[in-house]
N, C-alpha and C positions, 0 to 999 in steps of 0.2 A: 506608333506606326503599325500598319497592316500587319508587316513581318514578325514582329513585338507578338501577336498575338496567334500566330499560328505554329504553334511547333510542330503540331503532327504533322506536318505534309512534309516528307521526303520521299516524294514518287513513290511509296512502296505499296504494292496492291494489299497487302495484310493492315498496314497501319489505317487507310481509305476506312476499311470493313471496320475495323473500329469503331472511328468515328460515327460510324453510322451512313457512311456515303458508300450508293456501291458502285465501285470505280471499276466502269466496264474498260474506259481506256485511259491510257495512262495521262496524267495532264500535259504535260509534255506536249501534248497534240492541238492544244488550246491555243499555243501561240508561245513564242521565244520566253516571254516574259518567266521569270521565278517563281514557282507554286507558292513562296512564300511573301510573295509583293502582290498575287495576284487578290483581289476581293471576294470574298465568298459571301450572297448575298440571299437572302430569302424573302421570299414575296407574298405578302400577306394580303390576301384579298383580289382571287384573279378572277372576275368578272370582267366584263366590258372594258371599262377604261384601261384596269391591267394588263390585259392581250390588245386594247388596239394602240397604249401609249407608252405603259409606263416597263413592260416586260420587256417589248421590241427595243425600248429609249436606252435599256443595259446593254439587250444581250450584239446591239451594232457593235459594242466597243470589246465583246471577249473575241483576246485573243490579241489587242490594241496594243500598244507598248504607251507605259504611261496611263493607260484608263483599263488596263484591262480588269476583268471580273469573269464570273462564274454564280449562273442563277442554281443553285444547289438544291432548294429549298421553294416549296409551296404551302401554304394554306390557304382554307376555306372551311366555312361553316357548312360548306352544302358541299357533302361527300361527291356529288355529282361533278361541281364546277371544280373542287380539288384537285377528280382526278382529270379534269381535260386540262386544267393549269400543268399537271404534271407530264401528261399528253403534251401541250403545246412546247414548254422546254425542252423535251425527251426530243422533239420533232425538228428543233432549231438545229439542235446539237447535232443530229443525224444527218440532217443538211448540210450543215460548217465541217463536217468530218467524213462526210462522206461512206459512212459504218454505221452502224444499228448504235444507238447509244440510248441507255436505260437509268442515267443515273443522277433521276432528279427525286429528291425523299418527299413525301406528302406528309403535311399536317391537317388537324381535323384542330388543335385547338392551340393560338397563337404565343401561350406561353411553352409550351413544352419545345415550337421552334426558337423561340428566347433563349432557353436555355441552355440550347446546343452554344459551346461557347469557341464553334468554329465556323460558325457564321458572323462575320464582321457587321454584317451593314442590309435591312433594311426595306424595301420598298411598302408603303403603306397605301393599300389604292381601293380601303372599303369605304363605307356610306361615310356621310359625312358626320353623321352622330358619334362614330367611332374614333373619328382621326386624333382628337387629342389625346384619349386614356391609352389608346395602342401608342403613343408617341412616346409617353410617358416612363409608360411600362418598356420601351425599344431602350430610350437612354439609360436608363435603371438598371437593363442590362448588358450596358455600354455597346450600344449596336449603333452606328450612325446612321441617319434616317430620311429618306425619300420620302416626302409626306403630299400627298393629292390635297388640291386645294378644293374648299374654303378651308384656313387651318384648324376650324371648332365649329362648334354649334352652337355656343353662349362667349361672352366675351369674356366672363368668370373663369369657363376652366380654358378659355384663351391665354389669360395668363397662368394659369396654373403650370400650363405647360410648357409656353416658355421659362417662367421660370425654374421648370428642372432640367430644360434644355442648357441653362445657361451654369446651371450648377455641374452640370454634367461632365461639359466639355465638348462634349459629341458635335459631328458636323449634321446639322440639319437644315435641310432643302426643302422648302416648299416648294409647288409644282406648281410656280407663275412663271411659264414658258416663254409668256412675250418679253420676259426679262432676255431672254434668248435669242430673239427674231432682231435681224437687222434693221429693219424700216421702224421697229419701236424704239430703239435705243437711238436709232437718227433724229427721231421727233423730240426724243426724251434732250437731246444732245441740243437740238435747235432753242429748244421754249427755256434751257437752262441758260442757254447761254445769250439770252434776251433779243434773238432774233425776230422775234415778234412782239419785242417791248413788253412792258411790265405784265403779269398776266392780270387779267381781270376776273374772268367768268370762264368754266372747263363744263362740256356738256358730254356726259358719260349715257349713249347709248343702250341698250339690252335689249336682246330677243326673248318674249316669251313663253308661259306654258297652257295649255289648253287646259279649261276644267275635264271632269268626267271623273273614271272608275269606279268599277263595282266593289260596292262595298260587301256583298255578300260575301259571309265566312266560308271557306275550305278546308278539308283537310292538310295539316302541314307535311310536305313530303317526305317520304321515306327518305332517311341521311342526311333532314336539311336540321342545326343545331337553329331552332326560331328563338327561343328565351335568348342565349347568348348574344342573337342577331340583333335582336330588341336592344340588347345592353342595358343603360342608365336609362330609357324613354319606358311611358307607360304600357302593361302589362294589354293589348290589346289582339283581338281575333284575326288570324291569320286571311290574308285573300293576296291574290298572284298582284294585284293592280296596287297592294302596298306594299310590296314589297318586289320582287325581277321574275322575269319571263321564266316558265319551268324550262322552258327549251329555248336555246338562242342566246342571243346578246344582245339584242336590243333596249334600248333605255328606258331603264326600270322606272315603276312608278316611284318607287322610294323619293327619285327626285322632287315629287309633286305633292309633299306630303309633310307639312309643316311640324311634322314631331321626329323626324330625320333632318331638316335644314330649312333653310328661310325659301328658298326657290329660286329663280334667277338671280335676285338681288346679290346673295353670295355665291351662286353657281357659276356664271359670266361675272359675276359685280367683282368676285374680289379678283380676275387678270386687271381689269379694266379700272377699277379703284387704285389698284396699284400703279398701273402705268400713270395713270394723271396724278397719283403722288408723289411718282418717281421725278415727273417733268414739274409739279410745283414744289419740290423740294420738301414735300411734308412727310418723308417714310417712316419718320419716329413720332408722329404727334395723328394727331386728327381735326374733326372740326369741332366748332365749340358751340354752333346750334346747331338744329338740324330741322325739318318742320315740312307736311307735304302732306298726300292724300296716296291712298291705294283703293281699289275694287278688290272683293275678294269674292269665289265661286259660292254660289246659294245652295248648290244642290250637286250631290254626284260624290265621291269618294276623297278626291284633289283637292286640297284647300289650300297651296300657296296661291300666293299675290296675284292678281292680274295688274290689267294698265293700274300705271300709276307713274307720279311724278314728285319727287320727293327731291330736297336742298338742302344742303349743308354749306353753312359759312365758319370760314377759318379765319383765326387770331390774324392775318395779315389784309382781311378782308376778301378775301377768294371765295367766290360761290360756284360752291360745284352742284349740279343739276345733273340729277340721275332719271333717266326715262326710257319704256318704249317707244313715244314719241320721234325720240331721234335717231340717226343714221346708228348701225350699230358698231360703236369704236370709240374713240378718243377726240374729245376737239378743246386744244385750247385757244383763248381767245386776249388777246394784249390789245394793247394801247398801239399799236403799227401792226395788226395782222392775225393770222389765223394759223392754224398748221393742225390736220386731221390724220390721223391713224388711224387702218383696224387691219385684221388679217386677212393673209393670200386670200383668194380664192371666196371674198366675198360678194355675193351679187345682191344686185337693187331689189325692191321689192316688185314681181309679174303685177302687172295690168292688163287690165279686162282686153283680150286680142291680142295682149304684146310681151316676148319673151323678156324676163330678166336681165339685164345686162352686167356683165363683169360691174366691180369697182375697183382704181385704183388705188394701192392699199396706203397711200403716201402725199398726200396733196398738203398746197400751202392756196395762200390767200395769192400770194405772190409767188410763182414758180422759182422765181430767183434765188427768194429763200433756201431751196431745196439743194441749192446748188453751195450753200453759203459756207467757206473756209473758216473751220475754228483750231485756228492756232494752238501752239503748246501750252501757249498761257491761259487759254480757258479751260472750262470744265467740261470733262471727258467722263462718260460712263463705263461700268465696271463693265470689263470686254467677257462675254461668252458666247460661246458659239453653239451651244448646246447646252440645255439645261440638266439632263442626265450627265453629258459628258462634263460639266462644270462641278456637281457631284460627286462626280470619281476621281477629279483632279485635286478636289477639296478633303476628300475622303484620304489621298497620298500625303498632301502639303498639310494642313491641319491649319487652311487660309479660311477665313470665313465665304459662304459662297455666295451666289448672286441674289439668293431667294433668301437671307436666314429667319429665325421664327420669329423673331420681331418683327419684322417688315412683313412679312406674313401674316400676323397679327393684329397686324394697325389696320392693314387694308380689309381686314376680313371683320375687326371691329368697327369701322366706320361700314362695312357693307349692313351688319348688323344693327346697328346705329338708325341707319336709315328704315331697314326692317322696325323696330319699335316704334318710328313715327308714324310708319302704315299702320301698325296695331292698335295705336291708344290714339292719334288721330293729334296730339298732342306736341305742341312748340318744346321740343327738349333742350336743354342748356348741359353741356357736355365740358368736363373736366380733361383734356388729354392727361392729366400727369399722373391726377388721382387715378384716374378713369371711374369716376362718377359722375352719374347723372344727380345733378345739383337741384333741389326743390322738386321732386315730383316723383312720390312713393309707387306709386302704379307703375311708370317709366323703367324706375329702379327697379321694379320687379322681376321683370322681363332682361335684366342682367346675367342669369341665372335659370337652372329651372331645376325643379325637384330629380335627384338621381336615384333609380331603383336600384336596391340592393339584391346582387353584392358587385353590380358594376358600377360604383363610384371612379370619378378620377381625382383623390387625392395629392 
C-alpha cells in the first residue's frame, strides 16, 4: 500500500526539506486525505501530450478522497520544457490553493527521479521509443506506472517489459483512454454480447501523416540532453523536424519518423486495435496472418507510412482491415448487423464548398440495437470512468486496471504486426503464443531492431 511506503510525511516542514520536497505549504491543504495514503507522483516527460493529458488527467483528482495524489516531481531531457513542466505544476497548485506555491523538484535525468524512494508512482508520457526501457526501469524501482500509448517500439522489448511488469507486481496502465469513454465500452458491451450476431469482419479506421521535413542538420540546443533523447535508436544529426518544436507544443516531428515509432499505425492504431479487440474478445492473442500494402514518402525528412490498407485474420476467422480508407473509429460487422464507434467531437471529412459535419460518435446498423437491455447474465465490461482516475484507484486496491501491459501489448503488437506487412510487402504467418513470425527471416527481422549502447532495455 501507498502508506507502507511513505514514512517521512508527518506534516512536518523539516522532515519535507529532507526529503528533498520544498514544502512551501503544509499538505494538509491538499485535501482531507492522509499525507500518508496520499500518492506522490513524478512525471517523466512533459511535453505536449503531458501538459494537455496526462498531467491535467492527475492533477483533477489531488486532493480527491480515494484517488488523491500529488505531482511532486518533473523530468525532461530539454532543461527548457523541464522547467515549464515545473512552471506548469507550481501553476496548478497556486490555483487549487489559492497562495504562491513553489514546490514541484525538477529532474534533468529520469533515474536520479527513480530513486527518490518517496515518489510512489509514475507518469511516463516521452516518445515512443522510450516507453518500454523507462517502464522497466519505473518497476525496478517499484514505482507504479502511467505509461502513453503505443506500449513499445518493437514487439521484442514489448514483452521484455511486460514481463518485468509482471514480476514486479507494480500496477501498470497504459494510456488506451477509450477503455474509459462510455459510447466505447457500450459498443464493446453490444458486439460481446452478440447483438449484432457472430462477428465476421471489424474495419479499423486511421487518420494520417503528411510527408515533408527538413532534414538539414542544426545545432542542438543549449540544455537539451540529444544522445539520451536518441536512447537505443541510431546515432543520427540533430534538426527541429526530427525531433519537437524549440518553442511551443505543437506535434513534434518525432511522430513522423520511423526510427522513434511506426506512425499512425501504433499512434491512433493501438486505441483503435484495442477497442475492436476488446469487442472481439481477442485482448490476449492476436492475429495469425497478416498481409496488405502501404505508400511510403520519396522525398523530404518524414518516412512513416502513408495510405495504405493492410489485414489481419484471426484463429476464429475475423478479418480485421486496418485503413485510411475508412471512417475514423471502430466498425464491427456480424451476421445480423453493424455497430460503429469513434470519439466525441469527431467530424466528416470538408468538401469542396461544404463545411464538415459533426459525427455521431455511437451508431448501429439498427438503432434499436443501441437501445438493447443486457441483463445480469451477460457480459458486462470492466466499469471506469476515467482512465487516470482508474489508475489511482488501482494504485490504492492493488486490482489490476483497465489498460494492463498485456492488453497493452497485444494491441500495440498486432499494430506492429501490421507495420512489417507494409515494410517487407510480405504474407506474414504470426504465432500469438510464441509471438513469432513462422517461415520468413526478413519479417522476423523486423521483430526487434538493433539497441545503442548504453540504452538497452534489458
Amino acid at each position: 500500500m501507498v502508506s507502507t511506503r511513505r514514512k517521512f510525511i508527518q506534516c512536518s516542514f523539516a522532515g519535507a526539506v529532507a526529503a528533498g520536497f520544498p514544502a512551501i505549504v503544509p499538505s494538509s491543504v491538499f485535501g482531507a486525505t492522509a499525507p500518508s495514503n496520499r500518492i506522490n507522483i513524478g512525471a517523466i516527460g512533459v511535453g505536449r501530450i503531458s501538459r494537455v493529458h496526462d498531467m491535467p488527467g492527475v492533477l483533477q483528482f489531488t486532493g480527491v478522497p480515494g484517488r488523491d495524489n500529488r505531482i511532486v516531481a518533473v523530468c525532461d531531457l530539454s532543461a527548457q520544457r523541464a522547467e515549464l513542466g515545473r512552471q506548469f505544476v507550481d501553476d496548478a497548485y497556486t490555483k487549487k490553493l489559492g497562495r504562491p506555491y513553489t514546490g514541484t523538484r525538477r529532474y534533468s535525468d529520469f533515474r536520479e527521479l527513480l530513486a527518490n524512494k518517496e515518489i510512489d508512482a509514475v507518469l511516463i508520457s516521452t516518445p515512443d521509443h522510450q516507453h518500454a526501457r523507462l517502464a522497466v526501469a519505473a518497476v525496478e524501482a517499484r514505482k507504479d506506472v502511467y505509461l502513453q500509448k503505443p506500449a513499445s517500439l518493437t514487439i521484442r522489448e514489448g514483452r521484455i517489459m511486460v514481463n518485468h511488469v509482471n514480476a514486479s507486481r507494480q500496477i501498470l496502465q497504459v494510456g488506451s483512454q477509450q477503455r474509459s469513454w462510455k459510447q466505447f465500452a457500450r459498443a464493446v458491451e453490444l458486439v460481446r454480447n452478440g447483438r449484432i450476431g457472430a462477428v465476421e469482419r471489424v474495419e479499423v479506421g486511421l487518420p494520417g501523416d503528411p510527408a515533408g521535413g527538413n532534414p538539414q542538420p542544426m545545432p542542438v540546443p543549449e540544455g537539451f540532453n540529444y544522445d539520451a533523447w536518441l536512447g537505443s535508436t541510431p546515432e543520427v544529426p540533430y534538426t527541429v523536424d526530427r525531433v519537437m518544436p524549440q518553442e511551443g507544443f505543437e506535434r513534434p516531428g518525432w511522430l513522423r519518423m520511423e526510427q522513434f515509432g511506426a506512425g499512425m499505425i501504433t499512434g491512433w492504431g493501438a486505441h483503435h486495435v484495442d477497442t475492436a479487440h476488446w469487442g472481439m474478445d481477442a485482448e490476449l492473442t492476436g492475429p495469425v496472418e497478416i498481409w496488405g500494402h502501404a505508400d511510403f514518402p520519396t522525398e523530404g525528412l518524414w518516412d512513416v507510412h502513408g495510405p495504405f490498407k493492410t489485414y489481419g485474420r484471426y484463429d476464429n476467422g475475423v478479418i480485421m482491415t486496418i485503413s485510411g480508407e475508412f471512417e475514423n473509429g471502430i466498425k464491427w460487422i456480424g451476421d445480423k448487423g453493424w455497430i460503429f464507434v469513434c470519439r466525441d467531437g469527431m467530424a466528416s471529412p470538408a468538401s469542396a464548398g461544404a463545411p464538415s459535419l459533426p459525427i455521431v460518435p455511437l451508431r448501429a446498423s439498427d438503432p434499436k440495437i443501441l437501445d438493447s437491455v443486457i441483463g445480469p447474465e451477460g457480459w458486462h465490461p470492466y466499469t471506469s470512468d476515467d482512465q487516470h482516475g482508474n489508475w489511482l484507484d488501482c494504485i490504492h486496491s492493488r486490482k489490476a486496471p483497465v489498460a494492463p501491459a498485456e492488453i497493452g501489448h497485444r494491441a500495440c503488437s498486432t499494430c506492429l504486426l501490421h507495420w512489417i506487412v507494409m515494410k517487407t510487402q510480405h504474407h506474414v504467418h504470426w504465432d500469438p503464443k510464441t509471438e513469432m513470425i513462422l517461415g520468413d527471416d526478413i519479417a522476423a527481422s523486423l521483430l526487434s531492431r538493433h539497441q545503442r549502447h548504453p540504452y538497452e532495455i534489458v
